[in-house]
C-alpha positions as CSV (number, residue, x, y, z in Angstrom):
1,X,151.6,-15.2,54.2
2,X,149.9,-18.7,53.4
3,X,152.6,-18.8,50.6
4,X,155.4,-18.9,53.2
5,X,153.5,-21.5,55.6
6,X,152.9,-23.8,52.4
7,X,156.1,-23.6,50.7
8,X,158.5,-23.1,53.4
9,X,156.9,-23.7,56.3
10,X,157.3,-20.4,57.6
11,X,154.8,-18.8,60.2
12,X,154.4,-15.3,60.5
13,X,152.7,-13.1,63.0
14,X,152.2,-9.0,61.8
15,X,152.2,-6.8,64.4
16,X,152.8,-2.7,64.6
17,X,156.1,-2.5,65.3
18,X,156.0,1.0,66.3
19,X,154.8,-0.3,69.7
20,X,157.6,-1.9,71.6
21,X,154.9,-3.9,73.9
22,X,153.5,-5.2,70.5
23,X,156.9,-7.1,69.4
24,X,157.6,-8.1,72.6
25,X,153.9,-10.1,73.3
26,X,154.4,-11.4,69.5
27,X,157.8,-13.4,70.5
28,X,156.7,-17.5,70.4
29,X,158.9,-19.9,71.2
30,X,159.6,-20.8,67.3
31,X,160.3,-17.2,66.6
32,X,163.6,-16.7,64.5
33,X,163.0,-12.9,62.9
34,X,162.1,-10.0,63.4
35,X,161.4,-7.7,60.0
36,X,160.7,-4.2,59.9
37,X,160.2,-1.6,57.4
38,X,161.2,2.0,58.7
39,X,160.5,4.8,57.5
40,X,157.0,2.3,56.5
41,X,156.0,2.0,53.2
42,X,153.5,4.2,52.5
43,X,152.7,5.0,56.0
44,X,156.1,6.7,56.6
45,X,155.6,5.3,60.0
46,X,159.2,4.7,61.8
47,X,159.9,1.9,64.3
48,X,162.7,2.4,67.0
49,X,165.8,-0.2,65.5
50,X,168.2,-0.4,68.5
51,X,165.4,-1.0,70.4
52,X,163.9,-3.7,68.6
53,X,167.4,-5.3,68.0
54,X,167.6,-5.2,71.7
55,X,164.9,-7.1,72.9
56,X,165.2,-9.5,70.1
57,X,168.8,-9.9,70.6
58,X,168.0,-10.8,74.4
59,X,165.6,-13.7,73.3
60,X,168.4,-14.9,70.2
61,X,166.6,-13.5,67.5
62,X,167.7,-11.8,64.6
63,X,166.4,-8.6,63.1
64,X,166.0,-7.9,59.5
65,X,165.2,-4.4,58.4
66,X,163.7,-3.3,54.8
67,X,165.6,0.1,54.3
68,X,164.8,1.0,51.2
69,X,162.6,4.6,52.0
70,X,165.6,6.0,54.0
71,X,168.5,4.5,51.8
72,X,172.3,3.3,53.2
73,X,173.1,7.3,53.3
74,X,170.2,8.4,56.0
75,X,169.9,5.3,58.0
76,X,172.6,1.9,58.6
77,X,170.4,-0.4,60.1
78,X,173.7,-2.2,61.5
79,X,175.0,0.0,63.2
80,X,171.8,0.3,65.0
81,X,172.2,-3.4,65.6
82,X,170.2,-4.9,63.4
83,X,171.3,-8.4,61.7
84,X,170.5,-7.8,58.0
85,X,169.5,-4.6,56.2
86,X,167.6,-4.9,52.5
87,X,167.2,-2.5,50.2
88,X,165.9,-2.1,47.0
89,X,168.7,-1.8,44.7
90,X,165.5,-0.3,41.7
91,X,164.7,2.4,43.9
92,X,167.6,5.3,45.7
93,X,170.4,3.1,45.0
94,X,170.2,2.7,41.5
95,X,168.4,6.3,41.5
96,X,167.2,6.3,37.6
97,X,164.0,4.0,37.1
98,X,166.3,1.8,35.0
99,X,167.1,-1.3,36.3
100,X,165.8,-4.0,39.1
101,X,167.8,-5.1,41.7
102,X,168.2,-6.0,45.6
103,X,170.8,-6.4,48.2
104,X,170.9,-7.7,51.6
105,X,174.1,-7.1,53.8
106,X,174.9,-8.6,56.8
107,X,177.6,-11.9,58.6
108,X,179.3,-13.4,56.2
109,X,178.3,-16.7,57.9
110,X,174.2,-15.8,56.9
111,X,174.9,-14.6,53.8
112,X,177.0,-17.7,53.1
113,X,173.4,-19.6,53.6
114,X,170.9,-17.0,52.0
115,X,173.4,-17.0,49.0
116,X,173.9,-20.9,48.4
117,X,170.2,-21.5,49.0
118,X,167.9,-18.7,47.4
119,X,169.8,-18.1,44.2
120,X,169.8,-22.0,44.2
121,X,166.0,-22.2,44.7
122,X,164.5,-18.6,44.1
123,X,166.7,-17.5,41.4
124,X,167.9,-14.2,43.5
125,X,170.6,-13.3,40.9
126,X,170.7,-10.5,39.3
127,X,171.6,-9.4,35.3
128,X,175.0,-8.4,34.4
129,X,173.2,-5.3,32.9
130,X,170.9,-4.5,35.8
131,X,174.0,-4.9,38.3
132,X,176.3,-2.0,35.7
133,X,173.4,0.2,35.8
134,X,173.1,0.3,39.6
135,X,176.1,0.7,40.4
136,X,176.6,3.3,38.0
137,X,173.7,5.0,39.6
138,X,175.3,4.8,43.4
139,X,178.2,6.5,42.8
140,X,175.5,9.6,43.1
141,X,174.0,8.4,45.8
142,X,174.8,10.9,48.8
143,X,174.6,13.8,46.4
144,X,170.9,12.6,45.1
145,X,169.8,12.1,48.7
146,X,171.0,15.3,49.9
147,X,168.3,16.9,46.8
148,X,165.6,14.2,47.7
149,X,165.7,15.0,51.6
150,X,165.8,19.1,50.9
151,X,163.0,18.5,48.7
152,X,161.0,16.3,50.1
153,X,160.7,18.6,53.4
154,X,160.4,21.7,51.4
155,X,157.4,20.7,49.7
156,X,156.0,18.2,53.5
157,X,156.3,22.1,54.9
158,X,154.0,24.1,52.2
159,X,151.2,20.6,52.3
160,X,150.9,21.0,55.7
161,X,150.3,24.5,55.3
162,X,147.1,24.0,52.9
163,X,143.8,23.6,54.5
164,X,142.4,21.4,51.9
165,X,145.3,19.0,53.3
166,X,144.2,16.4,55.9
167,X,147.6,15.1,56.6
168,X,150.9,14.6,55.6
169,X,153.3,11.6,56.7
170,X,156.8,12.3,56.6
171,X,159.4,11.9,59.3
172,X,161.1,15.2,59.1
173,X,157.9,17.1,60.3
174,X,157.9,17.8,63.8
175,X,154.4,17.1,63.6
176,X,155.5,13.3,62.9
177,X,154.6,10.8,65.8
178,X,157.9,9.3,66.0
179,X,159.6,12.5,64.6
180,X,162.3,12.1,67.5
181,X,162.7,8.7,67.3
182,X,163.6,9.9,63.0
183,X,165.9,12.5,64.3
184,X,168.1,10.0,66.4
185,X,168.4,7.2,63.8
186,X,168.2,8.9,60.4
187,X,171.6,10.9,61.0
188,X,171.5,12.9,57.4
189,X,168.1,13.1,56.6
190,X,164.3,12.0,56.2
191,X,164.0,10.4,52.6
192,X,161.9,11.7,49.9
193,X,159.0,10.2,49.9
194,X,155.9,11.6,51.9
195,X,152.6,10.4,52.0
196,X,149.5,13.1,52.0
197,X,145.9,13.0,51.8
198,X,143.1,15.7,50.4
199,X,139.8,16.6,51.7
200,X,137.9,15.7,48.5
201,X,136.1,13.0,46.6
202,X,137.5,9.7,45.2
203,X,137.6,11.3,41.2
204,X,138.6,14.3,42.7
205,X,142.3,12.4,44.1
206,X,142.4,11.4,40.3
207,X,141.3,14.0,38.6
208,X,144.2,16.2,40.6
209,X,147.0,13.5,39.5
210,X,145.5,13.7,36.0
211,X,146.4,17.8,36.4
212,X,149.8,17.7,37.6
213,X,152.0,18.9,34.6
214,X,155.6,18.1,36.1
215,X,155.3,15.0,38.2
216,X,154.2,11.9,36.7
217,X,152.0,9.2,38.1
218,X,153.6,5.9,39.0
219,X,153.6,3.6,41.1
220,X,157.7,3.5,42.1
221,X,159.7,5.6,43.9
222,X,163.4,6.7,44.5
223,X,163.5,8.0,40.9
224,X,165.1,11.5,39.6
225,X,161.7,12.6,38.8
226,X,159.0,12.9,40.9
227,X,156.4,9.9,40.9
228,X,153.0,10.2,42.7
229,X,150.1,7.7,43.2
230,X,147.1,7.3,44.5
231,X,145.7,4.7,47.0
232,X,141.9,4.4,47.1
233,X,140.3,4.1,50.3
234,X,139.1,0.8,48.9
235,X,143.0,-0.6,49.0
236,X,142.9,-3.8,50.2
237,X,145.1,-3.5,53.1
238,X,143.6,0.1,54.5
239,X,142.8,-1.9,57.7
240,X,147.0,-2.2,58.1
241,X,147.4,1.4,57.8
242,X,146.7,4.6,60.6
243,X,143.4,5.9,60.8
244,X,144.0,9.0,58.5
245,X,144.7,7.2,55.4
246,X,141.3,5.1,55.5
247,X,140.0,8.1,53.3
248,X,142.6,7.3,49.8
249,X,145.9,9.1,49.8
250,X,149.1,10.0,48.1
251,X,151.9,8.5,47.9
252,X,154.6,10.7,46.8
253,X,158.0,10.2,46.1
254,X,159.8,13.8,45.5
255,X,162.8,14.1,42.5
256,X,165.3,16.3,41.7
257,X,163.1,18.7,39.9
258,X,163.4,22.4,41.7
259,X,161.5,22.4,44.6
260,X,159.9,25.0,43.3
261,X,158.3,24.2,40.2
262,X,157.1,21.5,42.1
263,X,155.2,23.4,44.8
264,X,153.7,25.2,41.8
265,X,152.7,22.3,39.6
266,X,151.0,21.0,43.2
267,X,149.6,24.5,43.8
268,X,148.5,25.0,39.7
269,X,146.8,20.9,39.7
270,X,145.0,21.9,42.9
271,X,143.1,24.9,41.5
272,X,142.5,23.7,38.1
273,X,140.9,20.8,40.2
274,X,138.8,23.3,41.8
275,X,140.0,22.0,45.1
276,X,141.8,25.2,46.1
């Protein structure tokens, strides 16, 4: 954040956005933006758009929303009435782990600006290579999503059904805070990536990644395969994230695999852990 105020004289001002009341006591008189992340990476935590865009619309303010966990075929951000909606072009889009890329859609008379001046100044252009392989990879897109969101829900059911399970994040559960507020902007489905955390020891987390014999530990997400990672309870930004996590978690963001062999290899790297 002091990178913003010292290059580009930007102030920020975090706040949980998942509490109306917090955005609207967080609005200053030199506030231009509103960013959000929802479903919240790695939280899974979702924030209400049309009612964000809403009150920030009434004081002229524009929202932005970072929409890469759900993807353009669960959630549109504009139609919700957002102003911009981002994604990361690396992760669903692209859908393959092979290529980098980013888009933000929105007016033509803002793009106009953020195109002129940060591919002028931050070099926001992308390869001819990277751009092929990403759009290669979206023609798939809704029939990926459709196997990511079954998936992902599938295997959100059977953790929450495990004692040794302390929680799972993931906006398709009923058990989800904002589960409703999911269900009424997230039309098709609820993304495939889930956050979860174990009722064991620091080496024990690691040692049950190290077991997994299907899913491979990495730090991305949105890929065909599944990609799992850990976050130590000594993560610098635990004191951002609900109260649950503070112990280390997963992060987990579910392929295309068979649901399950997945459930399986989870089941098989949990008793060879001797966690189960």
């Amino acid at each position: 954040m002091s990178y913003l105020i010292k290059k580009f004289k930007v102030e920020t001002t975090i706040v949980d956005t998942r509490d109306i009341a917090n955005v609207k006591s967080a609005i200053k008189d030199n506030t231009k933006l509103i960013h959000i992340e929802t479903p919240g990476n790695p939280t899974l935590s979702i924030v209400d758009i049309s009612e964000i865009a809403k009150i920030a619309h009434e004081n002229d303010i524009l929202v932005s929303v970072d929409n890469t966990l759900a993807s353009p075929y669960n959630q549109r951000p504009i139609e919700l009435g957002a102003d911009f909606s981002i994604e990361s072009l690396t992760k669903y889009i692209n859908g393959h782990g092979d290529s980098m890329g980013g888009s933000i859609s929105g007016k033509a008379e803002y793009l106009d600006i953020i195109r002129r001046d940060s591919q002028v100044n931050l070099g926001g252009t992308i390869s001819p290579f990277n751009a092929w392989l990403i759009m290669r990879g979206a023609v798939t897109l809704p029939l990926r999503m459709e196997q990511h969101n079954k998936n992902a829900l599938k295997i959100a059911k059977f953790l929450e059904s495990l004692s040794i399970v302390t929680f799972v994040a993931y906006p398709g559960l009923n058990s989800h805070n904002n589960h409703d507020i999911a269900v009424k902007q997230m039309g098709s489905g609820f993304g495939g990536v889930l956050s979860f955390g174990l009722d064991t020891s620091h080496d024990k987390h690691n040692e049950f990644v190290s077991n997994l014999n299907i899913i491979t530990s990495a730090v991305s997400l949105g890929h065909d395969e599944s990609l799992i990672v850990f976050i130590g309870e000594d993560d610098e930004r635990q004191y951002l994230y609900p109260e649950e996590f503070n112990n280390g978690f997963f992060r987990f963001s579910v392929g295309l695999e068979d649901s399950n062999d997945l459930i399986n290899d989870i089941n098989q790297a949990l008793i060879k852990t001797g966690i189960l």
